[in-house]
N, C-alpha and C positions, 0 to 999 in steps of 0.2 A: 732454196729449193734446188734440188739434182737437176743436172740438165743431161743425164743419161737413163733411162728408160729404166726400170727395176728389170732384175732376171736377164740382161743381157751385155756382156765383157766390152766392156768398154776399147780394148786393145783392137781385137778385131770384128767385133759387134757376133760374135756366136753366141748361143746357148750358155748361162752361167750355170752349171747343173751345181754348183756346190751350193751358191744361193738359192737355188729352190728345191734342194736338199735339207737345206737351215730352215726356210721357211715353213718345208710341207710334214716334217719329222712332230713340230709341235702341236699340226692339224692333227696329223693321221692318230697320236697317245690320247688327243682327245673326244675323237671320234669312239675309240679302240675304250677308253672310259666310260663315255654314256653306251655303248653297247653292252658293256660288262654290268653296271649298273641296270638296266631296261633285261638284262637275261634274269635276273633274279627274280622279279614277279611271274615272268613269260614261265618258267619253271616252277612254281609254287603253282601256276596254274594248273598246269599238266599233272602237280604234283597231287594234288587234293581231291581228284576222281571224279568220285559222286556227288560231291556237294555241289553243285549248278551256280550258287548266289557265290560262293566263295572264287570260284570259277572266272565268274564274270567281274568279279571286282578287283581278283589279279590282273585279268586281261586289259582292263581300263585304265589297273595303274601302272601297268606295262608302257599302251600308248601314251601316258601322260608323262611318262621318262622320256619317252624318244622324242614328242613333241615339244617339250620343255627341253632337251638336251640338243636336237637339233636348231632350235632358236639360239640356245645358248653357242653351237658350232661358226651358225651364221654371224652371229655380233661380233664374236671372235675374227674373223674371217678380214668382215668390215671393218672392223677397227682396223685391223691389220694392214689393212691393202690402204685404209687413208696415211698411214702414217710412213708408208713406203711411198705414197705417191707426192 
């Protein structure tokens, strides 16, 4: 087990911006994913007009990207941070 704190230069204990550059780059592509992902129903929604049913089944399967994508953000996350710590 490290016995210096993750994200901070062990030299003279400043800000390690390179490591939370490394770390936050492969948050942010999958953030930037499920966003991209969850716009394609959000857009079929707005896309299909009048049809009401059709409407509300995009919109559901919208939320159910981001809420299933944001779970999947957070695991990520968690996992992440145990195995730095």
């Amino acid at each position: 087990m490290p016995s210096d704190p993750p994200f901070l230069d062990s030299t003279d204990r400043s800000l390690d911006t390179d490591q939370l550059l490394y770390e936050a780059v492969p948050v942010a592509k999958l953030v930037a994913l499920v966003t991209l992902v969850a716009f394609v129903p959000f857009a079929l929604q707005f896309g299909v007009g009048g049809n009401e049913f059709l409407g509300v089944l995009f919109g559901v399967l919208g939320q159910f990207v981001l809420a299933v994508g944001a779970a999947v953000v957070l695991l990520y996350v968690v996992a992440r941070a145990r195995q730095l710590a």
